[in-house]
Steps between C-alpha positions, in 0.01 A plus 500: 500500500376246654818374678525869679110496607545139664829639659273807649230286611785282638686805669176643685317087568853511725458827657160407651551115541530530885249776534142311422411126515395448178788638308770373762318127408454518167873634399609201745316256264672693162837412669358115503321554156211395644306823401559734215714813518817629382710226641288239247723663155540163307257249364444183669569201384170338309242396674186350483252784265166551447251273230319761240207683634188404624297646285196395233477743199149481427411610845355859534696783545471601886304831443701801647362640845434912469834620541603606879677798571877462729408479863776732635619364816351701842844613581718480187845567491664611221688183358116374583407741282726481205436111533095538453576728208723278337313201518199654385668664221502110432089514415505665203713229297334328205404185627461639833193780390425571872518187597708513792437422829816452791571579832841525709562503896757565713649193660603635824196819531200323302471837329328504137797649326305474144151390420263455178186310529656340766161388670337381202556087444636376186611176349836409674543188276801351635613785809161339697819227537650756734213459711427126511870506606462707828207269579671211499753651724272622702390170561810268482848589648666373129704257665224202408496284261258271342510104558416243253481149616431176421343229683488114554171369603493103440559487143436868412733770456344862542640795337394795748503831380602805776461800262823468290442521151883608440579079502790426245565225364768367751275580768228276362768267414655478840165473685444198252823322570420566867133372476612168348761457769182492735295266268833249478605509885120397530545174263263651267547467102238654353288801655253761400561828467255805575499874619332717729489864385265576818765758643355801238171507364664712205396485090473732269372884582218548184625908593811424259251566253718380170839543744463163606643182468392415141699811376778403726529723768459338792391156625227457706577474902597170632591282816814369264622564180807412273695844415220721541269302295704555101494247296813614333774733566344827404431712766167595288418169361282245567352445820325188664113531552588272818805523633490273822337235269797524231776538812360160636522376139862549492587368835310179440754435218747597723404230731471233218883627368584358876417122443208510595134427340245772496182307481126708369492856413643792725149568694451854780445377852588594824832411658451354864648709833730267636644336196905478450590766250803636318477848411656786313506896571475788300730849475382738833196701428710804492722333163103432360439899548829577392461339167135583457577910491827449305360317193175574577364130514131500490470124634712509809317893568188258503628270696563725745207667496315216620786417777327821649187394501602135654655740796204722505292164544300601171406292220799422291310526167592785275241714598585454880856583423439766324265640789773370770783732343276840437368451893843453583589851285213690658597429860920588380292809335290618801889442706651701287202767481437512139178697424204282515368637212835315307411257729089418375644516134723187520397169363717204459409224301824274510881469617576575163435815335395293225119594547379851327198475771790643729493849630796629720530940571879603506475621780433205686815318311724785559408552883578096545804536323661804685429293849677202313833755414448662885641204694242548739313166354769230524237235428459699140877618441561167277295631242765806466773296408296235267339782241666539145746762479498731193714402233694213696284215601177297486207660283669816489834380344399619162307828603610853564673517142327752323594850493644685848369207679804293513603759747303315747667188472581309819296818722109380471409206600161347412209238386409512167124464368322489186177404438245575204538866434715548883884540551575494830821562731489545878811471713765676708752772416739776665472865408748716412513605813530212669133426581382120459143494384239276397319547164192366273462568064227446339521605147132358344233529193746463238492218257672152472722651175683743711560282824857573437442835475322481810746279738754806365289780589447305869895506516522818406306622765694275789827616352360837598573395865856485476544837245750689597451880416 
């Protein structure tokens, strides 16, 4: 069955490829399997996957808003129709109990096609990603990438963070080797080593709540860090309170494992302008994004949260980045003409999703989305092909397996969430009939037992999208 419905979505995506932008783009991108569709049939090879949730059990369940009623589109078709039927139908699951909020738009039309409590914000745990993404392309063309140096100043070698916390190991180790090449040319046998971390003002965000660092979820923002800030390999493990303190650490024994003598402790300074430095550079911005919405890395989202605010000239403290991408969303929203009244609920606490403080409307996520799958927003198209795709790759290799869902394997694309009582999923997809659309689930209120439960009823609803009747 669900071989013949992907080779009828298949045999109509074709018919209509050449007739609207959207579709004609988005199939072009199946051929690549760069976007999900019928084309995408076999699993990828294995990736990079998601940690376990963010989530502390003893937090209270997020109470259930009064249930909304469908808002039938203005001018509904019939698919639209049978669509907003469907997916509602999807409210009266067990864990679900009403609460159900989503919204879908047309790519190339910006049409509501289907709509519950679209306008009313929710938690978007980890989708909110979605949006620190666009911000940062907004801001950046993706083809930067971050510098770390190091300095020789008389007998001091400087360690100068530019923003990349993604440092490995060789990096650090090849920045060392390079520094001591400085300190020898110069006849020196013995220097001092400090860092200057002045580039981001960064820490921890105290909205984490018990998301933060301590439980292992994210490290706080930094000028330079060592692989994201772990202290060992787990993705979810251990994180460093100080990360350009412990990076500068490292590369001081770097420098000492070059023949030279690292005299006094590793001490924060300032590195001079005009000194002669070595220096190292990170993956493009647009590799950062990539791999921040495909495993759904809450340190590099951070990160780039407060790149925004260093292009918006606002304070790069948590706070300021956090303010820097939702003043960044509300000018994309007002573009795009999202309701102000989604507009005044939005509140954005971090780059992350990790804070529950956050409040995001579907409809605002959906309408972002659907210009993202239009191809009228170049600067946003990346995010298209860097989003999980059901069943096959990054946090949503090991979803869409329960039930009739499976039939949507390799057709919806999306971001995961989940977040203290919210399961969340907001992406791209093509209709049946060939349509591309943007779309926003929020299924919230139940309790941390039946998250699983939850994340299935959210897929059951997206599969929903690509049901063939």
């Amino acid at each position: 069955m669900a071989r013949a419905a992907r080779e009828r979505i298949w045999r109509t995506t074709a018919m209509v490829m050449c007739a609207a932008v959207p579709v004609s783009f988005y199939v072009l991108g199946d051929l690549t399997d760069a976007f999900p569709g019928v084309l995408t049939l076999t699993r990828e090879e294995e990736g990079p996957t998601s940690g376990p949730r963010a989530v502390s059990e003893d937090w209270k369940r997020i109470p259930v808003p009064d249930a909304v009623p469908g808002v039938p589109p203005a001018s509904a078709p019939a698919e639209a129709e049978s669509l907003q039927e469907r997916m509602e139908a999807k409210a009266t699951l067990p864990v679900v109990d009403g609460g159900l909020a989503f919204s879908v738009v047309d790519a190339e039309t910006g049409e509501v096609l289907a709509a519950r409590d679209a306008e009313s914000a929710h938690v978007p745990a980890s989708t909110l990603k979605l949006l620190t993404a666009a911000a940062v392309l907004r801001q950046y063309s993706g083809d930067e990438v971050l510098v770390t140096r190091a300095t020789l100043d008389g007998d001091t070698i400087t360690l100068v963070g530019g923003g990349d916390m993604t440092l490995s190991e060789k990096d650090v180790k090849k920045l060392a080797s390079q520094a001591a090449t400085l300190a020898k040319d110069a006849d020196l046998t013995t220097v001092q080593v400090r860092y200057d971390d002045s580039y981001l003002t960064g820490g921890a965000n105290p909205a984490w709540g018990d998301n933060g660092p301590a439980g292992g979820w994210v490290a706080p923002t930094a000028s330079l860090a060592l692989d994201s800030g772990r202290l060992d390999a787990e993705p979810y493990g251990r994180k460093s309170l100080d990360p350009a303190r412990d990076a500068a650490e490292r590369f001081a024994e770097l420098v000492a494992a070059e023949d030279l003598e690292v005299a006094g402790d590793v001490t924060k300074g300032e590195a001079p302008q005009d000194a002669p430095s070595v220096e190292v550079a990170s993956e493009p911005l647009s590799e950062l994004v990539r791999h921040t919405l495909l495993v759904s890395d809450n340190t590099t989202a951070e990160l780039l949260a407060h790149l925004v605010a260093l292009a918006r000239d606002e304070p790069t403290t948590p706070e300021g980045a956090a303010a820097a991408v939702e003043a960044e969303i509300r000018e994309l929203g007002a573009e795009l003409g999202v309701d102000q009244t989604s507009l005044d609920t939005l509140e954005i606490h971090d780059g992350s999703g990790l804070s529950r403080s956050n409040r995001v409307p579907p409809a605002l996520l959906s309408a972002v989305l659907a210009q993202v799958a239009s191809g009228s927003a170049p600067v946003l198209e990346q995010i298209l092909y860097d989003v999980p795709i059901a069943g096959l790759s990054g946090t949503l290799a090991d979803r869409f397996d329960r039930g009739d869902t499976s039939d949507a394997d390799g057709l919806v694309r999306g971001k995961t969430g989940y977040l203290g009582g919210a399961a969340t999923l907001a992406g791209v997809a093509v209709l049946p009939d060939g349509r591309t659309v943007g779309y926003s689930i929020v299924v919230h209120g139940f309790d941390g037992a039946d998250a699983d439960d939850a994340r299935a009823a959210v897929d059951a609803v997206a599969a929903e999208l690509v049901q063939v009747d």
